[in-house]
C-alpha positions in Angstrom: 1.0 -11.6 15.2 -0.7 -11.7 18.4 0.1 -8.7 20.5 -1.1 -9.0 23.5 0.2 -5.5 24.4 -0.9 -1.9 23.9 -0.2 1.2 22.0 3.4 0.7 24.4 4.5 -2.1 22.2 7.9 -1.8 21.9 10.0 -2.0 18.2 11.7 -5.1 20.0 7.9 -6.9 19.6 7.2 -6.0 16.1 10.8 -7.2 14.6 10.2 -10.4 17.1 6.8 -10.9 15.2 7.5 -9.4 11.9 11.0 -10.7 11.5 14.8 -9.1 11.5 16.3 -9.0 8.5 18.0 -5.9 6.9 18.6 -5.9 3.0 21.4 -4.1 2.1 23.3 -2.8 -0.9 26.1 -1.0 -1.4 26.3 2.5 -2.7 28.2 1.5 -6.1 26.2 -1.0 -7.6 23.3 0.0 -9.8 19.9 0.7 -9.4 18.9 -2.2 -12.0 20.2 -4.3 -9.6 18.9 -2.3 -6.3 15.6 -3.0 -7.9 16.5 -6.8 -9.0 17.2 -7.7 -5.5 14.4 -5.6 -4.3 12.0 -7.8 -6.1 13.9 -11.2 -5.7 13.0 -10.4 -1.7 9.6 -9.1 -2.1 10.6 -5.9 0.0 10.3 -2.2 -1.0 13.6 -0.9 0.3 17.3 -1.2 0.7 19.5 0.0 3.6 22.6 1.9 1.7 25.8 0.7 3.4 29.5 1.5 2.9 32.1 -0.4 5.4 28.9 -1.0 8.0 28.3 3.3 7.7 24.7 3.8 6.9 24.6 6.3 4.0 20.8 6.4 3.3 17.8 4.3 2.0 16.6 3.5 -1.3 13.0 2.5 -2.4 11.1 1.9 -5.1 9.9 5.4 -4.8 12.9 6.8 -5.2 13.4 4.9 -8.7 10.4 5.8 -10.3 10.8 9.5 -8.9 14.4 9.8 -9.9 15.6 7.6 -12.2 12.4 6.9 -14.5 10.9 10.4 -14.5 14.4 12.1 -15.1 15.3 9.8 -18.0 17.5 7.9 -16.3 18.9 4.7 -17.2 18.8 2.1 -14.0 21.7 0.4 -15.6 23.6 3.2 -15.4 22.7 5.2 -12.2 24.2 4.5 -9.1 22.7 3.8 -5.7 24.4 6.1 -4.7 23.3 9.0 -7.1 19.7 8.6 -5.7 19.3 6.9 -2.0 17.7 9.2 0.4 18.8 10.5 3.4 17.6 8.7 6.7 15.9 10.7 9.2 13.5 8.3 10.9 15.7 6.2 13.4 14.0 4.0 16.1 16.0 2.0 19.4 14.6 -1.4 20.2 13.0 0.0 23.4 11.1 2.6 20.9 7.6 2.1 20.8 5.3 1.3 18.1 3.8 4.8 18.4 6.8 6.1 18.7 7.4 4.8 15.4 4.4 6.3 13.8 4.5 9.5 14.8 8.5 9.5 13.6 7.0 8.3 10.3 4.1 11.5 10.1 6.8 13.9 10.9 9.6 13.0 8.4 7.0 11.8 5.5 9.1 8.6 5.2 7.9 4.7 4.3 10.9 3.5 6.6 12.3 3.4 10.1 15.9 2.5 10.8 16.4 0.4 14.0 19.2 1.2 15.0 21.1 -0.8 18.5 24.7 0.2 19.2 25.1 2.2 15.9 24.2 -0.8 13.7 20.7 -1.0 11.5 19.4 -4.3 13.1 15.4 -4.0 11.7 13.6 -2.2 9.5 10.1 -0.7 10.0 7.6 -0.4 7.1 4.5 2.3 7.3 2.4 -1.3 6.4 4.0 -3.3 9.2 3.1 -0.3 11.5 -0.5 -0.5 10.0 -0.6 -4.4 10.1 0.8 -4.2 14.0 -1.9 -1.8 14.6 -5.2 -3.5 13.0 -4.1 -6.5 15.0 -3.6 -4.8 18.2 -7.4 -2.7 17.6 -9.0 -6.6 16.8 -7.1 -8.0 20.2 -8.7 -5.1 21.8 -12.5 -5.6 20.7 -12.3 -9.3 21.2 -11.1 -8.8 24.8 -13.4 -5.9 25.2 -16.4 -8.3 23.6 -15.5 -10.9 26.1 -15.2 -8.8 29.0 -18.6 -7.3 28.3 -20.3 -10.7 27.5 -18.7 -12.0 31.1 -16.8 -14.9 29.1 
């Protein structure tokens, strides 16, 4: 994942290094299988669609806060019944900052990329993390070889 940016990184460079693809589901299937497909693509999140309309999100948060704690059966519940609303959105030209300071203010795990009014990339709060560790080492090592005249 090397960087070779700064803190101006666009959302562009982090899908291009962290990858593209956006897992879907539909509002009308279950949460059992929200969950099953959640864990057959080692993600933690599923982009709610209905004919291409974003509707919301739904996480493995959301389960255990709203189906398991209420009693629910994820057999039985919908997607639909308890995705979450999407309020952090990102552009390709967005920056990674950008990104984490969308994140802060909204309290969400996720960002929406959005180009053209489609969801082409997801963002995680870890890839944000992971993006910025390895920007803060690229950093030290150049600054280590600058100072050592190298």
């Amino acid at each position: 994942m090397s960087h070779l940016s700064d803190s101006k990184a666009s959302v562009r460079a982090l899908l291009d290094s962290k990858g593209w693809a956006v897992h879907t589901i539909g509002p009308d299937a279950t949460v059992f299988e929200a969950i099953s497909r959640m864990a057959e693509c080692g993600i933690g999140a599923l982009v709610v669609l209905e004919d291409g309309k974003l509707l919301g999100i739904i996480s493995e948060r959301d389960y255990t806060r709203k189906v398991i704690l209420k009693g629910r059966h994820s057999q039985q519940t919908a997607v639909r019944d308890i995705l979450a609303e999407v309020t952090a959105l990102a552009t390709l030209d967005d920056t990674v900052a950008d990104c984490m300071v969308s994140l802060t203010e909204s309290q969400e795990r996720y960002v929406l990329v959005i180009d053209r009014g489609d969801v082409v990339g997801i963002v995680s709060l870890s890839d944000l993390i992971k993006w910025t560790v390895v920007e803060q080492k690229e950093t030290i090592s150049h600054l280590h070889s600058y100072i050592a005249g190298v």
